[in-house]
N, C-alpha and C positions, 0 to 999 in steps of 0.2 A: 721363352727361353728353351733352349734346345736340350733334351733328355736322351742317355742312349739305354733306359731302361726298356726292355723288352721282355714279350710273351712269348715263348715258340714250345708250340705242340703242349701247352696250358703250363710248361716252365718256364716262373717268374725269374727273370733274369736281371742284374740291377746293369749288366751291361753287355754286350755283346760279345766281350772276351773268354773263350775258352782254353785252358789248358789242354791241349791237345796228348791222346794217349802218349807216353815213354816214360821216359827217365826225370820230368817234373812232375808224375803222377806216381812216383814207384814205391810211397810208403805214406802212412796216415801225417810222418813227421813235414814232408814236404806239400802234401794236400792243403793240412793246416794252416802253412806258410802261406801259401796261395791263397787260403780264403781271407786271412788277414790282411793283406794286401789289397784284397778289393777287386779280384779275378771272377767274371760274370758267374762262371761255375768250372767244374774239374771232371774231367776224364781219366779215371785212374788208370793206368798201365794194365796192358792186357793180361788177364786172368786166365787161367785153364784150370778143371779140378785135380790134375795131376802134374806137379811141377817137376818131380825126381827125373824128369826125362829134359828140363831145361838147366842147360848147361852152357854158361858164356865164357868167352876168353877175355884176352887180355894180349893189347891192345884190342880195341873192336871201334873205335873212331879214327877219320881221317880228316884235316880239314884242306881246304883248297882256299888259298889268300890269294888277291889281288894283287899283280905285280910281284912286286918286291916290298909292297905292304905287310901290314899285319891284319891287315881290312879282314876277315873271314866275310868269305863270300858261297863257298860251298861246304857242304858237309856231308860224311858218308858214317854208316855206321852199320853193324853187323852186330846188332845187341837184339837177342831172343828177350820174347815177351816174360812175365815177371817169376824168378824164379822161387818166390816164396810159397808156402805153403799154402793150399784155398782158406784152412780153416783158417790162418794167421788173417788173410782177409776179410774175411766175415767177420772176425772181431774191429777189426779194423775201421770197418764199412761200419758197422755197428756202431761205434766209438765216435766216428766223423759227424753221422745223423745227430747224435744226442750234444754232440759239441756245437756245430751249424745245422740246428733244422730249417731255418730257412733258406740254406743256399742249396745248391743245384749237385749233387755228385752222381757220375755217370758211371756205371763197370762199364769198362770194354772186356770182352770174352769173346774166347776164341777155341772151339774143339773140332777135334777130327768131324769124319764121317757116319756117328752115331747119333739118331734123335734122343735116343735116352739119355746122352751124354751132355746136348743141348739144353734138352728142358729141365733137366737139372740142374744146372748151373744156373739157370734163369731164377728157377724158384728160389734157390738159396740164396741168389745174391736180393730177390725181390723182399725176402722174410729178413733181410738185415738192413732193408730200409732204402735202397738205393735210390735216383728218383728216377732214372732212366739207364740205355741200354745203348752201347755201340757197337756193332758184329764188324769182329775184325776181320775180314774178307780181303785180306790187301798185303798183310806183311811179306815182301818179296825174299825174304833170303830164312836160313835154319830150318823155317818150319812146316813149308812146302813139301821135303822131302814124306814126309806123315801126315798130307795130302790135307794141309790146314794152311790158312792165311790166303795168300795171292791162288793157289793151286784150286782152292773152291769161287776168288772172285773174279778169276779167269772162264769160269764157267756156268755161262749163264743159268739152265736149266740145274745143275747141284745148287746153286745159289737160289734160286727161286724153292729149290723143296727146305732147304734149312731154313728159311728164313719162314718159311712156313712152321715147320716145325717152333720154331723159337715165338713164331706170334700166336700158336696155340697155348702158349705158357705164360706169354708176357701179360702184365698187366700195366708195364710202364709204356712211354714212348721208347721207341725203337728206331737208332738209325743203322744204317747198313754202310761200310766205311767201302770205297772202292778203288783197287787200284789203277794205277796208270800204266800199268804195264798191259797195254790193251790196245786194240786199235781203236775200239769206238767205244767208247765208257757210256755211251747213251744204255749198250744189253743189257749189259750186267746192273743196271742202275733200272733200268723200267722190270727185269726180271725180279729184283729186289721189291719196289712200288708197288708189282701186278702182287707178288706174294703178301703186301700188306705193311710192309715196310714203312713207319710214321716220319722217315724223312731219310735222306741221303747224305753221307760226311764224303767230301773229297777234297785233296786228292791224297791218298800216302805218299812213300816215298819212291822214288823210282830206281828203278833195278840199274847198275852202276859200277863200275870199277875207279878209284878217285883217281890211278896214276903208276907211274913203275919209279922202285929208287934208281936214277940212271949211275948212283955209284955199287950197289949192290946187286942190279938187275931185281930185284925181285919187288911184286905188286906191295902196294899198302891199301891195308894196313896189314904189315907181316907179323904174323903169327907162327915163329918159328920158322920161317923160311917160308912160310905160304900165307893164302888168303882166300878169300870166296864174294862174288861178289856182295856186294852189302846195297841200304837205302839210300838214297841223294836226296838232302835236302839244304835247309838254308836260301838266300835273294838266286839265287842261279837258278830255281825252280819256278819263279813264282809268275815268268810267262806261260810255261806249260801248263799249270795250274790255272792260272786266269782263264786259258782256254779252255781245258776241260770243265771247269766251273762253269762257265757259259753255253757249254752242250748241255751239261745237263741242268742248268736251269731252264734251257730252252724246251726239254725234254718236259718238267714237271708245268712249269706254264699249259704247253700244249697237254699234257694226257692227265698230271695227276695236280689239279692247280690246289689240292688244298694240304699236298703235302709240304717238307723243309727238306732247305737245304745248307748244312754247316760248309764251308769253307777253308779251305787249309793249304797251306803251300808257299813260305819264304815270307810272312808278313814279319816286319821287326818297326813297323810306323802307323800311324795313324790312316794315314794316305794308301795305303797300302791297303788298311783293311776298306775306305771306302770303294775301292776299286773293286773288292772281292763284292762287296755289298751292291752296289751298282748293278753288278752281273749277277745278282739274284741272291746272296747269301745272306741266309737270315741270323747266323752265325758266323764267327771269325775264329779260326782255332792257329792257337800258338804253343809249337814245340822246341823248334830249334835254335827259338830267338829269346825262350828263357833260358835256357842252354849257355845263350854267349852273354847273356843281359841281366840274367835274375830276376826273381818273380817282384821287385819294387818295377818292372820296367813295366806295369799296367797301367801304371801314373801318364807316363808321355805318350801313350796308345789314348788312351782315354780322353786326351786333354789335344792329340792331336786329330781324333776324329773329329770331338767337337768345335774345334777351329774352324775344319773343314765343312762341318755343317753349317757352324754360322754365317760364314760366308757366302755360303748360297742359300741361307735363309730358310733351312729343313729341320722342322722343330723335334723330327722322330724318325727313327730309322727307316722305317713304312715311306716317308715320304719320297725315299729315294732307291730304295730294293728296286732292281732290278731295269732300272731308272733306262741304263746304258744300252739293256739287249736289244730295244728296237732298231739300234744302229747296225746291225751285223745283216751281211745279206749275199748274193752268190757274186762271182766275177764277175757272168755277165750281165748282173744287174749294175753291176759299179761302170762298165762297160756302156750299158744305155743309157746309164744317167748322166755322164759324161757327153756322151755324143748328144745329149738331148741339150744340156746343156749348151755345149757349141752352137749349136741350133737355133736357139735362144735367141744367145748374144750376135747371131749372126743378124738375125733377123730384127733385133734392136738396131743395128748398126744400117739395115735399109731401112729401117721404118725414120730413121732422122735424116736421110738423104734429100736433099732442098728438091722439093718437085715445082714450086717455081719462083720468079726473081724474088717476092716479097719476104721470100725463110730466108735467102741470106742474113747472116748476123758477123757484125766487127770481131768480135769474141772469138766466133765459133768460123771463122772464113776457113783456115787452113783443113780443120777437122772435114769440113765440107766438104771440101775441092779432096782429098783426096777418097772421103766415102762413092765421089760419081767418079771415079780412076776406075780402068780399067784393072 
C-alpha cells in the first residue's frame, strides 16, 4: 500500500505537504489550524527581529480570473513579511512545539546585511524549539529597498556569506528559499549549497504588475491612486516553477546529491504535486492554494497523489523523486535523435525490400512493389 510519509534532512514528515511561508503561516491561531488538518508540516510567515519598520497597506492582493470566469488563476500580492513583534513569536513558536511536538514547524527569517543580526535570530528562534529553518532570500517587492529578501538572493556571493553566517549558528536544518527573479537560479542556489545550505526551497513569487483599471487608468492593486510592483503567484506560475525546479534539481543531483529540495509554485492538486516531485522535490509547498481553498484542502492533495501513485504502482515518494529529469536534454540532441530515428525506419523499410521472387507475399504485395519504386 502506497504511503506519502517522508524523511527529509531527518524531518519526520507524515506527508509531503507544506504550508508554504505567508498569510497561512501568519499567527500560532492558523499554524494550529493546519496541523489539525493534517498538513505534512508549517512554515511560518517570515520573521525579522524588528518589525516597527513593517508596515502593510490595504488593498495589497490582486487576483487575475480566467475569462469571464470566476476560476482565480493568478494572484499578485504586495504583503510585507510578518508584522508582529519577535518576542510575540517566540512565545508563539514556544506554544506550537508544546501543543505539536511531533510535527515539523519551520521559522522562515529574513535580515538585513548584519551577521549579528543573523545569528540571532537563529539562536532565538532555535531556544524556542523550532525544528528547522527557511532563509528568505526571495521576497521581491517592500523589502528589497533595506537590501533584504530578493536584493541578497540576487546576489550570489552576499548569499553564500549569510548563509554562512546563519550555518555557523544553526543547529537545525536549513533551507535557503530562492528567487525567480533571476536568469539562472542554478548561482544563487549552488552559492547557497557550497555555503552549507541543508536543502534548497523554490520557487517565490515572481516580480509582476497583475493589470491597469482601463476605467480609472491606474495599476492594481491601487493604493490610493498608486501601486508597486508585488509577487505573482497562483496555476499561472506553476510552468515557470517546474522549470526552475528542474535546474535546480539537476544542479543538486550533479554537485550536491545528498542535499533537499522543497518545491513550490501554483500547486492546488494532487497531480500537480507529483509533477514537482518527479523533477526532484522532496517537498511540495502550498501558499496560494490555501489562500483560495482552506487548509481542509490537504484532504484532496493527499488523496490525489495517492491515486496518482497507485496507479503506477509507487509505494513511496523515493520511488519516483526525480523520476522525470532524465528526460530533459539540449536541442541538438532532440535534433539527433530524431534524425537518427528517421534513419532507423529508413533502413527498416530496405531491410524488408523483396531481394528475390520467393519474399513476395499476397498480404504484403503492394507494400513491396512500392518499397523497390523509385
Amino acid at each position: 500500500m502506497s504511503t506519502l510519509a517522508t524523511t527529509v534532512d531527518g524531518l519526520k514528515l507524515p506527508n509531503p505537504f507544506v504550508i508554504g511561508s505567508g498569510p497561512p503561516g501568519t499567527n500560532l491561531n492558523v499554524i494550529a489550524k493546519a496541523f489539525k488538518e493534517g498538513w505534512g508540516a508549517v512554515i511560518a510567515k517570515t520573521v525579522s527581529l524588528d518589525a516597527s519598520k513593517v508596515i502593510n497597506v490595504t488593498p495589497r492582493y490582486a487576483k487575475l480570473h480566467s475569462g469571464d470566469s470566476k476560476e482565480i488563476i493568478g494572484w499578485e500580492n504586495i504583503e510585507l513579511i510578518s508584522d508582529r513583534p519577535f518576542k510575540i513569536w517566540e512565545d508563539e513558536f514556544k506554544r506550537c512545539k508544546d501543543m505539536f511536538p511531533d510535527r515539523v514547524l519551520i521559522a522562515s527569517i529574513m535580515e538585513e546585511y548584519r551577521k549579528e543580526a543573523w545569528v540571532e535570530i537563529v539562536e532565538r528562534c532555535q531556544a524556542c524549539g523550532v525544528d528547522g529553518f527557511e532563509l528568505n532570500f526571495s521576497c521581491p517587492h517592500g523589502l528589497p529597498e533595506r537590501k533584504m529578501g530578493a536584493a541578497m538572493g540576487e546576489n550570489p556571493e552576499i548569499l553564500r556569506e549569510v548563509v554562512g553566517w546563519v550555518m555557523s549558528a544553526a543547529k537545525k536544518p536549513v533551507w535557503a528559499k530562492m528567487t525567480p527573479n533571476i536568469t539562472h537560479i542554478e548561482d544563487p542556489s549552488r552559492a547557497a549549497l557550497k555555503a552549507g545550505a541543508t536543502g534548497i526551497s523554490a520557487i517565490n513569487t515572481i516580480r509582476c504588475v497583475m493589470g491597469v483599471n482601463l476605467e480609472t487608468l491606474r495599476p492594481e492593486p491601487s493604493v490610493e491612486g498608486y501601486t508597486t510592483p508585488g509577487g505573482y503567484s497562483c496555476r499561472a506560475v506553476k510552468p515557470i516553477a517546474l522549470r526552475m525546479v528542474m535546474e535546480v534539481a539537476q544542479l543538486i543531483r550533479k554537485e550536491f546529491p545528498d542535499r533537499s529540495l522543497s518545491a513550490i509554485g501554483g500547486v492546488e492538486t494532487g497531480n500537480d504535486a507529483a509533477e514537482f516531485i518527479l523533477l526532484g522535490g522532496d517537498t511540495v509547498q502550498v501558499c496560494t492554494g490555501v489562500m483560495k481553498f482552506g487548509y481542509e484542502h490537504i484532504k484532496p492533495l493527499c488523496d490525489g497523489l495517492l491515486a496518482f501513485m497507485a496507479k503506477h504502482k509507487f509505494e513511496k515518494l523515493a520511488d519516483f523523486k526525480g523520476k522525470s529529469l532524465d528526460y530533459f536534454t539540449t536541442h541538438a540532441d532532440l535534433v539527433k535523435r530524431q534524425t537518427d530515428r528517421k534513419a532507423e525506419q529508413k533502413a527498416a523499410v530496405v531491410a524488408k525490400t523483396v531481394k528475390s521472387d520467393a519474399e513476395w507475399s499476397g498480404d504484403e504485395f503492394v507494400k513491396q512493389s512500392a518499397a523497390l519504386a523509385r
